[in-house]
C-alpha positions in Angstrom: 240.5 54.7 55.2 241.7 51.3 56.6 240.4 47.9 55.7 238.6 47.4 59.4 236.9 51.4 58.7 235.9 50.2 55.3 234.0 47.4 56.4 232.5 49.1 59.3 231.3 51.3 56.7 230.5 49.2 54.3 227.9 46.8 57.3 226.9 49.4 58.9 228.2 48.1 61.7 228.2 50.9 64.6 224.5 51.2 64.3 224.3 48.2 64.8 226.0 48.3 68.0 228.5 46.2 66.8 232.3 46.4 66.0 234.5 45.2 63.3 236.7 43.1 65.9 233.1 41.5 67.7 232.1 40.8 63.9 234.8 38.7 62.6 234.7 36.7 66.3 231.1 36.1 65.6 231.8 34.7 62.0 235.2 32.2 63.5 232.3 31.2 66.0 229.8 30.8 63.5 231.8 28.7 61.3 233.2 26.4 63.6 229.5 25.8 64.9 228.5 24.7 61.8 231.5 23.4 59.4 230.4 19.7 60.9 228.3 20.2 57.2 231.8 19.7 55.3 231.8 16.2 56.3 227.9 15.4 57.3 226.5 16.5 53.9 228.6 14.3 51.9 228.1 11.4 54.0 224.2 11.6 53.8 224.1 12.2 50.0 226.3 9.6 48.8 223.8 7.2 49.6 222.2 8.4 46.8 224.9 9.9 44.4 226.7 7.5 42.8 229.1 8.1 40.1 230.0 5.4 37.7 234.0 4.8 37.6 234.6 6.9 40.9 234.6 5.2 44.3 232.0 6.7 47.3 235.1 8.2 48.8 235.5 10.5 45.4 232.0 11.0 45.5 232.4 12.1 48.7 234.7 14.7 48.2 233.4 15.9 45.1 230.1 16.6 47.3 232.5 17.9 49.9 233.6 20.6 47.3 229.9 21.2 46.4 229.2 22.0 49.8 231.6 24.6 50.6 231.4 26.7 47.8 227.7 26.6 47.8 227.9 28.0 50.9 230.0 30.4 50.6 228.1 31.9 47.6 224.7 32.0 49.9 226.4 33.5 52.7 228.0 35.8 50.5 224.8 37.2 49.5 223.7 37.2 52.6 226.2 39.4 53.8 226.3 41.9 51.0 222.6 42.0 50.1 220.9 40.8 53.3 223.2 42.5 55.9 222.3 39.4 58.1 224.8 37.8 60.4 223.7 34.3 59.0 225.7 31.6 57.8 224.2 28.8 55.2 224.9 25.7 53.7 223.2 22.7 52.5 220.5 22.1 55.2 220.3 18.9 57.6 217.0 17.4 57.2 216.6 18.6 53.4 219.6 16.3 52.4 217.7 13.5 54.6 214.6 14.2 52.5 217.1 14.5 49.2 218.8 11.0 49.8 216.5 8.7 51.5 212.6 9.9 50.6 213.5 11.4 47.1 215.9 9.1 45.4 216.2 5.9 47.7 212.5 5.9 48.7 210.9 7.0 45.7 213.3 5.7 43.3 214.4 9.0 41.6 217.4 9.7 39.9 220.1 11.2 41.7 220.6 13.6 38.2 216.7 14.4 38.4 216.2 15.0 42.1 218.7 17.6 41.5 217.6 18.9 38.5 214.2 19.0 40.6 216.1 21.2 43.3 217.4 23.7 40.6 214.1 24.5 39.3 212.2 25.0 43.0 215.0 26.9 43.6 214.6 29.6 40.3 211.0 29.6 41.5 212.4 31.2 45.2 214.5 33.4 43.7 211.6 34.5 41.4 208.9 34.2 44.0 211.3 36.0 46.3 211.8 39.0 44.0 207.8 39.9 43.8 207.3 39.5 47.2 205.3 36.1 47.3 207.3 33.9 50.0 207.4 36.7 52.5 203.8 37.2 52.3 203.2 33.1 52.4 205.3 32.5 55.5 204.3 35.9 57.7 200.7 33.3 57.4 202.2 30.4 59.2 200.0 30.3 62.4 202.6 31.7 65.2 202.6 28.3 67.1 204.0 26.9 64.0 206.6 29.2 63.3 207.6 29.0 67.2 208.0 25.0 67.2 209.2 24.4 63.9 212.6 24.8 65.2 212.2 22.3 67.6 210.5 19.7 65.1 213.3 19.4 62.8 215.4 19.2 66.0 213.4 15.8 66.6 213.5 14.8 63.0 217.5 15.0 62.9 218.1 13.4 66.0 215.7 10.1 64.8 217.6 9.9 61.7 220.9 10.5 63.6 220.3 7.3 66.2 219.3 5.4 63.1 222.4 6.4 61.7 224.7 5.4 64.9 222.6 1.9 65.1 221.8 3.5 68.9 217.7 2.7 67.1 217.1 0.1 65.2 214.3 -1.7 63.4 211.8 -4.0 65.0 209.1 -6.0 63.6 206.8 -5.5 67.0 206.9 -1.8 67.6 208.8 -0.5 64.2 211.6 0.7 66.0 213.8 -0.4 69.6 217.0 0.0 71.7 219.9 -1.9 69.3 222.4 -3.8 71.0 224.8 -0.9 71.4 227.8 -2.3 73.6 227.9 -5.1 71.2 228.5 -3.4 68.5 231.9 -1.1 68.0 230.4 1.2 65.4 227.5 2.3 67.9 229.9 2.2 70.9 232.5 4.6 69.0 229.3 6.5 68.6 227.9 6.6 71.6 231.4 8.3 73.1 231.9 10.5 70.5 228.3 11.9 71.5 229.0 12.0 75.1 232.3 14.1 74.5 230.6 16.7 72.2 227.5 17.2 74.4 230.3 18.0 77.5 232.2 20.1 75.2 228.9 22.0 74.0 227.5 22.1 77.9 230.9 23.7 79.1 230.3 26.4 76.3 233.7 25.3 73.7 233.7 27.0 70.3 233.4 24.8 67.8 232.4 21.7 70.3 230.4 19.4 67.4 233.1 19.5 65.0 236.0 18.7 68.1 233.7 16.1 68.9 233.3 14.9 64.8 237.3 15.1 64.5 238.1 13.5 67.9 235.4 10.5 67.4 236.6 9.7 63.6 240.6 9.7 65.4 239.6 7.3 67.7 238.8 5.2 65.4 241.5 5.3 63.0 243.6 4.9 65.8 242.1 1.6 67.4 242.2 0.5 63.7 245.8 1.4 63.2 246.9 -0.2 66.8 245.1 -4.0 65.6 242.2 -3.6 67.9 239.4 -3.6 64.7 240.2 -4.8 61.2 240.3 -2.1 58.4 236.7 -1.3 57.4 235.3 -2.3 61.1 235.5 1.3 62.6 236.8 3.3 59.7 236.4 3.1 55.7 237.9 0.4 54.1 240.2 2.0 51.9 240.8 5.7 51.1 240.6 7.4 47.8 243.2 9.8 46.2 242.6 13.8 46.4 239.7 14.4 44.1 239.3 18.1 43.0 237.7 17.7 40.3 234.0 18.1 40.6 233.0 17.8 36.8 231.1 14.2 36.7 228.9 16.3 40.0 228.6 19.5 38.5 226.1 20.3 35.7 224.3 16.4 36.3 220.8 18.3 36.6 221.0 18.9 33.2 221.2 14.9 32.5 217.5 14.8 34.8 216.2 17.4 32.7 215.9 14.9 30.0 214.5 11.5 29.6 211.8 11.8 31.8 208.1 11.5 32.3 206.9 15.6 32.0 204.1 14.9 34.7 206.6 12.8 37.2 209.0 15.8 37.1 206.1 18.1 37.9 205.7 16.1 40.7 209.0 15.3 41.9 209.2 19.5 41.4 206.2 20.3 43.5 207.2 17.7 46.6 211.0 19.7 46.5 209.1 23.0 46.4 206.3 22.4 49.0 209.2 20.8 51.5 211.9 23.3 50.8 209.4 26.0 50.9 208.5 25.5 54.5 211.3 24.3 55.9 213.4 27.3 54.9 210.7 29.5 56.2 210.5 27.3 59.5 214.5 27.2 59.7 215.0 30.9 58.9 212.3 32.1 61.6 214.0 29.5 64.2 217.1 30.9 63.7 216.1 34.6 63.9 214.4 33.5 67.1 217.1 32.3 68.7 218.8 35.9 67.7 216.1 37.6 68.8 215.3 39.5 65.1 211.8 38.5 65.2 209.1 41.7 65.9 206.3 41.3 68.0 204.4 39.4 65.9 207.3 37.0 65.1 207.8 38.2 61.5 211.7 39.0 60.2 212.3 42.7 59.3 213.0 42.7 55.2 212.4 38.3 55.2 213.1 39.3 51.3 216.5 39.2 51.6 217.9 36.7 53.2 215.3 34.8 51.7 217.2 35.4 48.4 220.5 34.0 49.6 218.9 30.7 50.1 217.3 31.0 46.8 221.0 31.6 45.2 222.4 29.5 47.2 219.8 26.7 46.4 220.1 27.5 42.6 224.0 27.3 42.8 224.6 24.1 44.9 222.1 22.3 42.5 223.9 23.1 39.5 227.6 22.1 41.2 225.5 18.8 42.8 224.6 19.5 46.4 220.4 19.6 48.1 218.7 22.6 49.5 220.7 25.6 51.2 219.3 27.0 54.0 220.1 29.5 57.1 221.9 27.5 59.7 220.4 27.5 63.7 224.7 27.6 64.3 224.0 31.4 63.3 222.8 32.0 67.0 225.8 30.9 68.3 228.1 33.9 66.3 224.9 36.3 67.1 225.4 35.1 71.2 229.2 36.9 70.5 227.7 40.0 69.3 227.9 39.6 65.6 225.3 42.0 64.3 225.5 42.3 60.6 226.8 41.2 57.5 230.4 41.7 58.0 229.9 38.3 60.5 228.9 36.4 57.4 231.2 37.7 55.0 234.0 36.3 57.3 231.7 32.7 57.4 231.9 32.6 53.8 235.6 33.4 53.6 236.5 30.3 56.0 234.5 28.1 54.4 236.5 29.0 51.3 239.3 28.4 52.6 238.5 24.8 54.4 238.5 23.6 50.5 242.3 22.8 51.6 240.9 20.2 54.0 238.9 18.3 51.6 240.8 15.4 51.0 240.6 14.7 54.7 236.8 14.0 54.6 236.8 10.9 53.0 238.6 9.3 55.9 236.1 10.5 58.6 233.7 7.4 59.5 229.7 7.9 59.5 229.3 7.2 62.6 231.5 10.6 63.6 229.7 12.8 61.5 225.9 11.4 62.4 226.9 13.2 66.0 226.5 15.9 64.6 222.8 15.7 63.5 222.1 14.6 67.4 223.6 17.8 68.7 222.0 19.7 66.6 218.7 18.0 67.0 219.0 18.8 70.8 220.3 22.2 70.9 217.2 23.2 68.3 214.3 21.8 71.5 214.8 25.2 73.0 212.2 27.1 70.6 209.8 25.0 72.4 209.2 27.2 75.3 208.2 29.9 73.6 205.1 27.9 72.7 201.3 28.6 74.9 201.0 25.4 76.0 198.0 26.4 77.8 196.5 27.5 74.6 194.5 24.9 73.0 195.3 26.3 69.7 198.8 26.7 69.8 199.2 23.0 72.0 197.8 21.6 69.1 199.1 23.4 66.6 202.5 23.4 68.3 202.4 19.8 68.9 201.9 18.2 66.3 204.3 20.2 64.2 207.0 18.9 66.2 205.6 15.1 66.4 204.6 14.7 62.8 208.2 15.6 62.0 209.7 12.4 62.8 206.6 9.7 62.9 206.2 10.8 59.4 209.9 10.6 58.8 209.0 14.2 56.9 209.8 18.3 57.9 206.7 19.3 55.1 204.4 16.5 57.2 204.5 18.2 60.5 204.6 21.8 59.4 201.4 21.2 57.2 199.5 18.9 60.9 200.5 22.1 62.2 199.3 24.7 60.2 196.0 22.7 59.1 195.3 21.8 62.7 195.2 26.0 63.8 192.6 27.1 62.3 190.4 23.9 62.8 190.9 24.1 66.7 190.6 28.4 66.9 186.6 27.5 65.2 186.5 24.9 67.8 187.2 27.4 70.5 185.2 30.6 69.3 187.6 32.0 68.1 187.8 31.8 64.5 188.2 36.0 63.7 191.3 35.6 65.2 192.4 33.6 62.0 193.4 35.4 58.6 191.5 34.3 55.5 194.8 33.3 54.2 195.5 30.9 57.1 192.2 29.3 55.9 192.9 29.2 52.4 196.6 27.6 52.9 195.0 25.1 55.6 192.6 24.0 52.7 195.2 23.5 50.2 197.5 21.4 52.3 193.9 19.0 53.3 193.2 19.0 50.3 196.8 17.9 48.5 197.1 15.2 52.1 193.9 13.8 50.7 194.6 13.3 47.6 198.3 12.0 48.1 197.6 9.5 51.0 194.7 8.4 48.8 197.3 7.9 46.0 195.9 10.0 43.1 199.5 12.1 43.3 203.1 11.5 44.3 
C-alpha cells in the first residue's frame, strides 16, 4: 500500500467524497489563508510580553515560534482525533483580549495572564472529556450562534483601524477619521489593504498574506531608497535569529506564584468565560461557512475538535502564546473540497515547516500585519444573513451580539447581550416554551455576573 492509499485509508477519505490529491490542495489553501498569524500574533502580544535583556524583535520571534508549533500540535489533533478539515492557531480577537484588556488594561502580568490561559485551558480539555462544553454551547440561542461570526468580524476590524491609525481617538465622540494621507504609516496601510481586498475579490490563494508580505516590502523599500528615515515605515533596527524560546516557554509557571489566590481566580474565570464562548462562537462560524452544521445548527461529535483547541490552548500557554482556536480560513480549504482530516494534517505540516521563516518576521512592520485583522474582520460579515431579521427574537438577539462586540471593546460582552437578550424578548412575544430551561438558567447567570461586575463587586 502506497503513502497516498494509506492516508486515504487512514481519513476516510472516499466516504467522504473526497480524494487524497483534493485533500492536500485544501490544506496548501488553508494554510496560506491563514499563516498571516505567524507574523500578526506576535505583533499584538508583544505589547504585552516583554522579556528583560531581549529586544521586542526577539520577543517577537520567540512568540513567532510559539505560534507555529502550537498550531501545529492543535491541528494535529484535529486531524487524527477529530477527522475535521480545520486548521488552528492562536485566535485573533483572544490575543486582543490577552494583550490589551488582560495585561495592559487590567494590569496583569504577562507570566500570570498566561498561567491564567493554561489552567482555563485543562478545565476544556477536562470539561471536554465528560461532555460539558458540548452540552453548554448546543444552548446558545440559534441567533447567537449564527452572528457570532460576524461580531468578532466587527471586533477585529475596530481594533485593526486603531491599529493602522485609519481611527483614532477623540475627545468629542471617543473615536474619528485620523489624518490618514498625512501620515505614511496609515498611508502604507491604507494601500496595503486596498491590494489584499483586490487580491481576495479576484479569488488568489493566499491573498492576506501576499498583501502582508507586499505591504511590509514596500516599506522597506521606500526606507532603503531615502524616502523615510529608518524607523518611520519599518522597525528601527533588526534583531539577530532568535531560536531559542526558553525565557517564553514555561513563564506560566513564574504567574502561578506570588499572587493574590482570589485575583487569580478571577483573572481564571474572565479567560475561561471569554475563551469559552468565543471558541464555541468561532468553531460554529466556521462549520457554517463549511456547511457541517445540522438542522438545528449544532456540529456532529462538537467533542472533538473541541479537544484540539483544548490541547492546543494547554500547549501554546505553556510555550508562551494566548488562546488557540479553529480558524474561519478553514472555509477557504473546505471551498476546494477538503473533507477530512488528511486537509489538516497537511495544515499542520506547513506550518512546521514555516519555522524556517522565522527570523523574517521581525522585520515585517505593524502596520502590514494589522491588514490582516481587517480582511478577516470583513470576510467573517457574511454569517449575517443567515440571521431572521424579521424575527424580533433573533433581531435582537442577533444584533446586539454583533454590536456589543466592539462598543464593549469585548467578544464575551456581545455573546452574553446576545444570549441574555433571547429569552427576555421570546417572553415578550408569547413565546417563551420555545426557550429551553437551560437557555434561562445560562441568561440568569450571565445578568447576574454583568451586575455584579459593572457594579464593581468582581473583576
Amino acid at each position: 500500500m502506497g503513502l497516498s492509499d494509506a492516508l486515504a485509508a487512514r481519513f476516510d477519505v472516499e466516504s467522504h467524497g473526497s480524494d487524497v490529491r483534493t485533500e492536500v490542495i485544501a490544506g496548501l489553501t488553508t494554510f496560506l489563508a491563514m499563516s498571516y498569524i505567524i507574523v500578526v500574533n506576535p505583533t499584538i502580544l508583544s505589547n504585552a510580553i516583554q522579556i528583560e535583556g531581549y529586544s521586542q524583535g526577539e520577543v517577537i520571534q520567540m512568540i513567532a515560534i510559539a505560534t507555529v508549533l502550537s498550531s501545529a500540535v492543535a491541528t494535529l489533533v484535529m486531524a487524527f482525533y477529530a477527522n475535521r478539515p480545520f486548521g488552528l492557531a492562536p485566535g485573533l480577537g483572544l490575543n486582543a483580549f490577552f494583550a490589551f484588556t488582560v495585561v495592559l488594561g487590567l494590569g496583569i502580568r504577562w507570566q500570570t495572564a498566561l498561567a491564567a490561559v493554561f489552567v482555563e485551558g485543562v478545565l476544556f480539555m477536562l470539561l471536554t472529556a465528560v461532555g460539558a462544553r458540548e452540552y453548554v454551547i448546543r444552548l446558545f440561542p440559534e441567533p447567537v450562534k449564527r452572528s457570532v461570526g460576524a461580531g468578532i468580524g466587527l471586533f477585529l476590524l475596530f481594533i485593526g483601524f486603531q491599529e493602522l491609525q485609519l481611527v483614532v481617538n477623540d475627545d468629542a465622540t471617543l473615536v474619528a477619521l485620523g489624518n490618514v494621507f498625512a501620515n505614511p504609516w496609515a498611508i502604507l496601510g491604507v494601500l496595503g489593504l486596498v491590494l489584499t481586498f483586490v487580491l481576495w475579490a479576484r479569488n488568489v490563494t493566499g491573498a492576506i498574506i501576499v498583501g502582508v508580505l507586499t505591504t511590509a516590502l514596500a516599506g522597506w523599500a521606500l526606507t532603503l531608497g531615502g524616502v523615510f528615515a529608518r524607523g518611520t515605515v519599518t522597525p528601527e533596527s533588526l534583531p539577530s535569529a532568535q531560536y531559542d524560546i526558553t525565557p517564553l516557554a514555561g513563564a506560566f509557571v513564574e504567574g502561578l506564584s506570588g499572587i493574590d489566590p482570589l485575583t487569580f481566580v478571577l483573572v481564571v474565570f474572565t479567560f475561561f468565560f471569554v475563551d469559552f464562548f468565543d471558541t464555541a462562537g468561532t468553531l460554529i462560524g466556521v462549520s457554517q461557512f463549511g456547511d457541517f452544521l445540522d438542522d438545528d445548527g449544532d456540529l456532529p461529535d462538537m467533542d472533538r475538535p473541541l479537544m484540539a483547541d483544548a490541547v492546543g490552548t494547554t500547549f501554546g500557554a505553556v510555550l508562551g502564546t494566548s488562546t488557540v482556536t479553529t480558524y474561519i480560513e478553514s472555509s477557504t480549504g473546505v471551498e476546494e473540497g477538503g473533507r477530512t482530516g488528511l486537509t489538516a494534517l497537511v495544515v499542520a505540516l506547513l506550518f512546521l515547516a514555516s519555522l524556517a521563516a522565522i527570523p523574517v518576521v521581525a522585520a515585517i512592520p505593524a502596520y502590514a500585519s494589522f491588514i490582516a485583522l481587517i480582511v478577516v474582520g470583513v470576510m467573517m460579515l457574511q454569517g449575517l444573513v443567515e440571521v431572521d431579521w424579521t424575527d424580533p427574537a433573533w433581531a435582537v438577539s442577533a444584533g446586539l451580539t454583533v454590536t456589543v462586540m466592539p462598543f464593549a471593546y469585548s467578544i464575551a460582552d456581545g455573546l452574553a447581550a446576545g444570549i441574555v437578550s433571547y429569552p427576555l424578548i421570546k417572553v415578550a412575544i408569547g413565546e417563551a416554551d420555545d426557550v429551553a430551561l437551560g437557555q434561562y438558567v445560562i441568561a440568569a447567570l450571565l445578568a447576574a455576573y454583568y451586575v455584579l461586575s459593572t457594579a464593581g463587586y468582581i473583576l
